[in-house]
C-alpha positions, 0 to 999 in steps of 0.5 A: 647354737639353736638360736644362733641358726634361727637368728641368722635364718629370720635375718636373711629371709628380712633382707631378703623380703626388704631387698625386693621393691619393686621396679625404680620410679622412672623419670618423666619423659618429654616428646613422643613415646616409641610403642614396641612390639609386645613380646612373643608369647612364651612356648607351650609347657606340654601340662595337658597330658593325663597323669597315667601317661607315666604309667603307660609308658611303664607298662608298654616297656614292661609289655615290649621287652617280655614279647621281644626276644633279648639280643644275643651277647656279644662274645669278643674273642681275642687272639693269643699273643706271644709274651716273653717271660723274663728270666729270674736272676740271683747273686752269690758271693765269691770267696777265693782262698777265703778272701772276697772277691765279687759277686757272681750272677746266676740263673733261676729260672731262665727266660721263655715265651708264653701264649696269653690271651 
């Protein structure tokens, strides 16, 4: 399986090293040749900053937020609300003189209004 990976691996970075020529040959040109502008130069990378500027920063976060005090939590008190609990229902059978009738519904628990918050 080793061998397999490696095979396919040294083939693709061949393809990719034979890929790669170059820019085509152009064809000879006849007549005047226009000159363009040459391109703007490409914007400042900002890599002149001394290596300790991470650690600057880190130490100057530490500093500020052990002299600052910490802001107080934010508390967001809800009102209660009015809910309404549902009742509770249950069924038995009816027998009349031994034979079925039907079913009767009847209440568990009956229904009231609760304060949630």
């Amino acid at each position: 399986m080793k061998k397999i990976v490696l095979t396919i691996l040294v083939a693709a970075f061949c393809l990719a090293a034979v890929a790669h020529r170059g820019p085509a040959p152009r064809p000879p040109m006849h007549g005047p040749r226009i000159h363009h502008a040459p391109p703007p130069p490409p914007p400042p990378h900002h890599r002149h900053h001394p290596h300790g500027a991470f650690w600057t920063g880190v130490g100057v976060g530490l500093v500020g937020s052990l002299l600052a005090p910490p802001p107080p939590p934010v508390v967001i008190q809800a009102a209660p609300q009015r809910v309404w609990v549902p009742p509770v229902y249950g069924e038995r059978p009816i027998y009349r003189a031994g034979i079925y009738v039907g079913t009767e519904r009847y209440v568990i628990t009956p229904g009231y209004w609760t304060t949630s918050y």
